[in-house]
C-alpha positions as CSV (number, residue, x, y, z in Angstrom):
1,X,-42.5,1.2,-77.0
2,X,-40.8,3.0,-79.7
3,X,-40.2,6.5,-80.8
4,X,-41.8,8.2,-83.9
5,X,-38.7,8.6,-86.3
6,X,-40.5,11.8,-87.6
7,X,-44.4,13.2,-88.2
8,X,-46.4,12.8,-91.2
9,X,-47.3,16.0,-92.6
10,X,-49.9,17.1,-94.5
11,X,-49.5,15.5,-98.2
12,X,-51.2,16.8,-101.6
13,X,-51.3,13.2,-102.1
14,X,-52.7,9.9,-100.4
15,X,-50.6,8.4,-97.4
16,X,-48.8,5.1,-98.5
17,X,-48.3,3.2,-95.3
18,X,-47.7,-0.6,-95.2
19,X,-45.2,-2.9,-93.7
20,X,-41.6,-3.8,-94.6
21,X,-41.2,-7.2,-96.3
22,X,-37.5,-7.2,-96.9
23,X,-34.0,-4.8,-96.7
24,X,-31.6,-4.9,-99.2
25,X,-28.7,-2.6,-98.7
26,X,-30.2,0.9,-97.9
27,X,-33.5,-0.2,-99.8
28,X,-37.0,-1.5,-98.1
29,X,-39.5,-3.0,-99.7
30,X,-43.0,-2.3,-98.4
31,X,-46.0,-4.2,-98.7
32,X,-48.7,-1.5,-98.9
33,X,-51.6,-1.7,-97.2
34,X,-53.9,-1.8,-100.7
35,X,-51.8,-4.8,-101.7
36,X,-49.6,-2.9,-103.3
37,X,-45.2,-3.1,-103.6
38,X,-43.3,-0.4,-103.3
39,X,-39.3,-0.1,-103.4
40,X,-37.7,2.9,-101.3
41,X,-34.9,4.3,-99.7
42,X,-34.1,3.8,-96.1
43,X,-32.0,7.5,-95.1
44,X,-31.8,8.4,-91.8
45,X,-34.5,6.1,-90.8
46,X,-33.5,2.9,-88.8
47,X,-35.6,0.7,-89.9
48,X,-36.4,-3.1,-89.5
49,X,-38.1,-5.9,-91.3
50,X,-41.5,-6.5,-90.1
51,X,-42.0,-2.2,-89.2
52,X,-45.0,-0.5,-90.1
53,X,-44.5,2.5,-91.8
54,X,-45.5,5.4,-93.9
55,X,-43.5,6.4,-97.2
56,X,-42.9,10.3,-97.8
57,X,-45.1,11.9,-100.2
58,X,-42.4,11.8,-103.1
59,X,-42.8,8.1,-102.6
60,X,-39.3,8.0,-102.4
61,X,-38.1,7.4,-98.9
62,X,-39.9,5.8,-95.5
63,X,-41.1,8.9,-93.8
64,X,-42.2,7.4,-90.6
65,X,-41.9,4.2,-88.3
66,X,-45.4,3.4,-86.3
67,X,-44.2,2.6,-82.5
68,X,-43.3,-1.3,-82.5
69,X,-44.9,-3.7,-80.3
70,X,-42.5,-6.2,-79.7
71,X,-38.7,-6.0,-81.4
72,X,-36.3,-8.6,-81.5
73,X,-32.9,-6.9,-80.9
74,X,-29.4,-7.4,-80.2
75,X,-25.8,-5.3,-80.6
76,X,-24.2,-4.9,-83.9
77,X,-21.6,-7.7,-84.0
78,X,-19.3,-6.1,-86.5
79,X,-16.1,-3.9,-86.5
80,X,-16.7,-0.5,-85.2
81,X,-20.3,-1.1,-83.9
82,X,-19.5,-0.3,-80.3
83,X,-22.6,0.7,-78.6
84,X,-25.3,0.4,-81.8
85,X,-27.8,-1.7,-81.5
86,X,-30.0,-4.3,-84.9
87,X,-33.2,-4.6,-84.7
88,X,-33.3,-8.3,-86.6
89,X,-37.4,-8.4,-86.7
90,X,-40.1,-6.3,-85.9
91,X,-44.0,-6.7,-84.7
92,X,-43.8,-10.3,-84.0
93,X,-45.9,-12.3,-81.9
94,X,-43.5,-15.8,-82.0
95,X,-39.9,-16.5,-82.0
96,X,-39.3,-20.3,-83.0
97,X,-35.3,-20.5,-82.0
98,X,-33.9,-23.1,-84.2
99,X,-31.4,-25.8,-83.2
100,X,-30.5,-28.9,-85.5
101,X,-30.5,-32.2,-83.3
102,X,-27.6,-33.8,-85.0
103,X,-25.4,-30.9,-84.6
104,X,-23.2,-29.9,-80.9
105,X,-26.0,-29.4,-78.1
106,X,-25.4,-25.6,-77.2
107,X,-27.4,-24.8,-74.0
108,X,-25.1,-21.5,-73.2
109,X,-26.4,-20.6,-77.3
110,X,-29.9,-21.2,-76.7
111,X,-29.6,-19.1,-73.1
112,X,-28.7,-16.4,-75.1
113,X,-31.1,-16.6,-77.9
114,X,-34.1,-17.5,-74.8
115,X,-33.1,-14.0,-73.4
116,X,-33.1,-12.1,-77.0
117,X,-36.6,-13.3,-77.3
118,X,-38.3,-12.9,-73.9
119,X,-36.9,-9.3,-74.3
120,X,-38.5,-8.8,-77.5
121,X,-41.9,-9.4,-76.0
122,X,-42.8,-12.4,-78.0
123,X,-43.1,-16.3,-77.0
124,X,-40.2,-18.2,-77.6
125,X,-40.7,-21.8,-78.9
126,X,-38.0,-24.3,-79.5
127,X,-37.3,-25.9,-82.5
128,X,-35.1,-29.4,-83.3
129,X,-35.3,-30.0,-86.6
130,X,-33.6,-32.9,-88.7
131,X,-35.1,-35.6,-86.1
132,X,-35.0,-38.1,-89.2
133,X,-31.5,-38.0,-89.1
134,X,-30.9,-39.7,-85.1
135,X,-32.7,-42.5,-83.6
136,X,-35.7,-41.4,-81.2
137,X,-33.4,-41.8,-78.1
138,X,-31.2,-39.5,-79.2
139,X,-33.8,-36.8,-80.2
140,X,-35.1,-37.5,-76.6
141,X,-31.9,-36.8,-75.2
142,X,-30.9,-33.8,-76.7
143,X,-35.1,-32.6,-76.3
144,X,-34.2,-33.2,-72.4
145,X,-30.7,-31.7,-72.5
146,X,-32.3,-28.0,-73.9
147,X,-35.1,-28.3,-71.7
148,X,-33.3,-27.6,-68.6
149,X,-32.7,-24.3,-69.6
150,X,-35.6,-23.7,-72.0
151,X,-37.6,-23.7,-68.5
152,X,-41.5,-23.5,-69.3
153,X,-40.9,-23.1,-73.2
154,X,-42.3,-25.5,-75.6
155,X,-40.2,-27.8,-77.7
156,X,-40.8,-29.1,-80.3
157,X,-38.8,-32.3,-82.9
158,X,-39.5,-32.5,-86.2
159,X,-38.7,-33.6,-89.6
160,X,-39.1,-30.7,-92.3
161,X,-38.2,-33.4,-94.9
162,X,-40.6,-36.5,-93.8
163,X,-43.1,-33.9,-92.4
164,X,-43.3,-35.0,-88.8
165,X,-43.8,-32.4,-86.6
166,X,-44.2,-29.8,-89.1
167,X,-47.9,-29.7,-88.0
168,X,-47.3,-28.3,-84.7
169,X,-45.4,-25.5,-86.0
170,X,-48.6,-24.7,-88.6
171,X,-50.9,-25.0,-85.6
172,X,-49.1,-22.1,-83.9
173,X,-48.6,-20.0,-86.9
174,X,-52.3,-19.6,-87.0
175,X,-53.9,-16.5,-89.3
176,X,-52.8,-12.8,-88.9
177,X,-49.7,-13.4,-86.5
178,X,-46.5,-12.8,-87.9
179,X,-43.7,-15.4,-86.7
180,X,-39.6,-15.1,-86.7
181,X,-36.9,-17.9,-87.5
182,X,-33.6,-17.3,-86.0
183,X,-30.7,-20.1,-85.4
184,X,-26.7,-20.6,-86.7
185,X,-26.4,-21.4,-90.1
186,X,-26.9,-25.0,-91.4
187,X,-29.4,-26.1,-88.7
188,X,-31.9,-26.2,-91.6
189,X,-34.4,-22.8,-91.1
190,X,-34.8,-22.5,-95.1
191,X,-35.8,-26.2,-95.6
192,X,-38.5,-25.5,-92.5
193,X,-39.4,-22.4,-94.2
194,X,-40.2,-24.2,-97.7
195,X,-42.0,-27.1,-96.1
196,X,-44.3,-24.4,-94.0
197,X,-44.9,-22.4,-97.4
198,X,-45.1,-25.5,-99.7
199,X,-42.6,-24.8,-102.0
200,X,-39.1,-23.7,-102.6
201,X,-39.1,-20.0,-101.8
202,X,-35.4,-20.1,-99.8
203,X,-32.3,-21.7,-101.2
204,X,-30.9,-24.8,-99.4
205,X,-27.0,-26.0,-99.2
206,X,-26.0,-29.0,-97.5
207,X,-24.2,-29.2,-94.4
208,X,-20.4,-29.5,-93.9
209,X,-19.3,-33.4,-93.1
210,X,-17.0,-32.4,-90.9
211,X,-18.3,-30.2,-88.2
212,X,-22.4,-30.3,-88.9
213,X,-22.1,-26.5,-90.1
214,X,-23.5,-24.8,-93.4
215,X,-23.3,-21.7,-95.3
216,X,-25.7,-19.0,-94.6
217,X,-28.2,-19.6,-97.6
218,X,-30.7,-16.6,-96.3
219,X,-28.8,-13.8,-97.3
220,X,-31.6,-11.1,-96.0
221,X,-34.3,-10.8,-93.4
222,X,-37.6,-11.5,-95.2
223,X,-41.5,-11.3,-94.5
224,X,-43.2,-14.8,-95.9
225,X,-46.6,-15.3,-96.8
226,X,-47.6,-18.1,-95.4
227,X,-50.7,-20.5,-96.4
228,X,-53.4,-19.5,-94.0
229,X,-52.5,-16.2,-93.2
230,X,-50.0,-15.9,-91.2
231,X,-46.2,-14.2,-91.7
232,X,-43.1,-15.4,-91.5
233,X,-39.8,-14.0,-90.5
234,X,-36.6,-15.6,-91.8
235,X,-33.4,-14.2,-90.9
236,X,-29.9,-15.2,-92.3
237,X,-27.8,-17.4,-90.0
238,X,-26.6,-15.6,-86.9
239,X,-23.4,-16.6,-86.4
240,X,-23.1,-13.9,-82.8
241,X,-25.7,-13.9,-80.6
242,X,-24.9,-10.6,-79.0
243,X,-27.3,-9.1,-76.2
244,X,-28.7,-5.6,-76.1
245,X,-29.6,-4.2,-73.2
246,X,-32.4,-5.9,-71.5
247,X,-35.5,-5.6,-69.7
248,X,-37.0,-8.5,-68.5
249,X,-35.0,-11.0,-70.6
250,X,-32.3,-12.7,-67.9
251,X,-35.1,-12.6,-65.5
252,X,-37.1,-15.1,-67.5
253,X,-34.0,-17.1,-68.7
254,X,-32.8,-17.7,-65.4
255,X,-36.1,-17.6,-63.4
256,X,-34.8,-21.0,-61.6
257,X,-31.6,-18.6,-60.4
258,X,-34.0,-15.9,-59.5
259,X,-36.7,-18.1,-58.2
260,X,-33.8,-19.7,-55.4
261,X,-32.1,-16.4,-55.1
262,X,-35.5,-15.1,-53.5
263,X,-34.6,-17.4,-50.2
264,X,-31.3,-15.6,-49.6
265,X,-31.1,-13.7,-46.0
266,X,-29.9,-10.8,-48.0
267,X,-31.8,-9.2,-50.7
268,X,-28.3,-8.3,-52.2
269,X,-26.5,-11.1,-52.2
270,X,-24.0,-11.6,-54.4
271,X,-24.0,-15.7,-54.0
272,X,-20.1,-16.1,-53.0
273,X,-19.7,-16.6,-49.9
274,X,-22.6,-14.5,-48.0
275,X,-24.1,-16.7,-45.1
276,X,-27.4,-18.3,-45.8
277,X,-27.2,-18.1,-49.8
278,X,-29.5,-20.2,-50.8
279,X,-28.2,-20.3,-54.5
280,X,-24.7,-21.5,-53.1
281,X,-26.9,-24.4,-51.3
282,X,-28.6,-25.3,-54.0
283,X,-25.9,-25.9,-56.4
284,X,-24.1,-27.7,-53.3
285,X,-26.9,-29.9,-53.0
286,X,-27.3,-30.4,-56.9
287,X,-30.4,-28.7,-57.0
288,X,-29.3,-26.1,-59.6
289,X,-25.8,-26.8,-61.8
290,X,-23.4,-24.4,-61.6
291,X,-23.3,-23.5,-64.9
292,X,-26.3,-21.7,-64.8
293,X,-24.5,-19.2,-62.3
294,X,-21.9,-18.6,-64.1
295,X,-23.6,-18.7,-67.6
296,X,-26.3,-15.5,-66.1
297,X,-23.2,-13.6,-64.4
298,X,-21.4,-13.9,-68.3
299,X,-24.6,-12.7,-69.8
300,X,-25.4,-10.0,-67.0
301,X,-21.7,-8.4,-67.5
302,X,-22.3,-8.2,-71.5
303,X,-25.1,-6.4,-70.6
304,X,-23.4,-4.0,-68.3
305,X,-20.7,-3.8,-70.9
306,X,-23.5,-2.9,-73.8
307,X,-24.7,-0.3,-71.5
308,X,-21.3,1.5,-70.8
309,X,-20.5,1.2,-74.5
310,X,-23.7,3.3,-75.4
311,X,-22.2,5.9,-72.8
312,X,-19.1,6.0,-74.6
313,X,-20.4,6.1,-77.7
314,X,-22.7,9.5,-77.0
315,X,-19.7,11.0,-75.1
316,X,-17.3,10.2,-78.5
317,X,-20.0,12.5,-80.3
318,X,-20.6,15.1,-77.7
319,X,-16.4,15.7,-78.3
320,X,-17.4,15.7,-82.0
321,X,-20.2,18.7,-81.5
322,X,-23.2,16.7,-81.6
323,X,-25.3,15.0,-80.0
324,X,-27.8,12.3,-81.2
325,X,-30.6,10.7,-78.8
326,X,-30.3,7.7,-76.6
327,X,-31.9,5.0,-78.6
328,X,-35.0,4.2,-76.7
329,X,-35.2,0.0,-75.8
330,X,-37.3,-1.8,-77.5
């Protein structure tokens, strides 16, 4: 799925290889495969929490990056980042996508974040936390209002402060599986996170009063130990949910858009004003809500956009004398 950044060579001395626990500012530290921590430089390397990889024989500086089995990326939201791409997590088999049930229902958020992790290759799973904070028929209400677009994905309520439903979330994070946390800030990751673990190991702030918000409180992507064996992923609060280009992702998002768009007479139907659409019909009849249309076409152009930014970007370097490779999807 992924490139080799370079080649081991032959070393004098014996291969550290292990797996990146955490990124600090041009620095990675690596679990070694002995058990071991080291502390390197990341140059020239793009590398993510969660990668496998093998440190250069000064023991200085990540050498090499084994190919990645499943990536969880999206485009660099900052100033400047036309075109580039994060990697947020690496080699991991779950993505639990965190929404707080007394906080705004976002289904066009969740959309996003549903097509972020399809595209990564592992199972998304739902999360609502702070159910002790609403009656049941509210959880129920918001649990139905995300499941219309979280078509076939599990959801799941739960309390991280009164324990209920934390069990299901153990059950899945079962031994030698690494899972990943991702959500807005203030929806309450870092309190899941130290009620998995079973003690404080992330920083907590409460919420805003005002609007349900909170300051991000994980300030890097980190690789968790978890009781049993299994890993966990917590990233900081992303506040931009920004696509990368995608595979298979909107496909699986939108497979009730895709599953009714199969019916159309023509195979390239735009679903305007073609005869026989059978998306048009189906939102006429209230079969399928016009939002989700809309919501795919928004998320379809981004892509499109992603994709001619990436050109742009290698023809800005070609005028510059240079040219780097295509970064290969993950």
């Amino acid at each position: 799925m992924e490139t080799h950044v370079t080649s081991p060579h032959a070393r004098e001395f014996p291969v550290l290889h292990g797996r990146v626990t955490r990124l600090d500012r041009g620095w990675s530290t690596v679990l070694l495969d002995d058990g071991q921590v080291a502390r390197v430089r990341n140059i020239g390397v793009e590398i993510a929490v969660g990668d496998m990889v093998t440190i250069s024989s000064d023991g200085e500086r990540i050498d090499f990056v084994d190919p990645r089995r499943s990536a969880l990326t999206r485009r660099q939201s900052f100033e400047g980042a036309r075109g580039v791409r994060q990697i947020v997590a690496s080699n991991i088999d779950i993505v639990f996508l965190v929404h707080a049930v007394n906080a705004p229902l976002n289904q066009r958020r969740l959309e996003r974040e549903l097509v972020l992790a399809f595209d990564s290759g592992a199972q998304p799973v739902v999360i609502l936390t702070k159910s002790d904070t609403v009656d049941a028929d509210e959880v129920a209400k918001v649990r139905s209002s995300l499941s219309e677009v979280a078509l076939d994905v599990e959801v799941i309520a739960l309390s991280s402060r009164s324990g209920a439903g934390v069990e299901r979330v153990r059950e899945l994070a079962v031994e030698g599986i690494t899972v990943a946390f991702i959500g807005a800030s203030g929806v309450g990751k870092s309190t899941l996170v130290n009620a998995l673990v079973g003690h404080e190991v992330q920083r907590t702030a409460e919420v805003r009063e005002d609007d349900q918000r909170g300051r991000h409180t994980t300030v890097a992507a980190e690789l968790i130990a978890l009781p049993g064996g299994a890993w966990l992923l917590d990233t900081p609060g992303l506040r931009a949910v920004t696509l990368w280009t995608s595979g298979i992702g909107i496909e699986r998002a939108f497979r009730d858009v895709f599953d009714i768009a199969e019916k159309c007479r023509f195979r390239d139907c735009k679903h305007l004003d073609e005869p026989d659409c059978a998306v048009t019909a189906a939102i006429a009849s209230g079969e399928l809500a016009e939002i989700r249309l809309e919501s795919m076409r928004r998320l379809v152009a981004e892509e499109l956009s992603v994709e001619e930014e990436q050109v742009e970007r290698e023809r800005a370097q070609d005028r510059r004398g240079f040219r780097r490779p295509r970064l290969p999807k993950t």
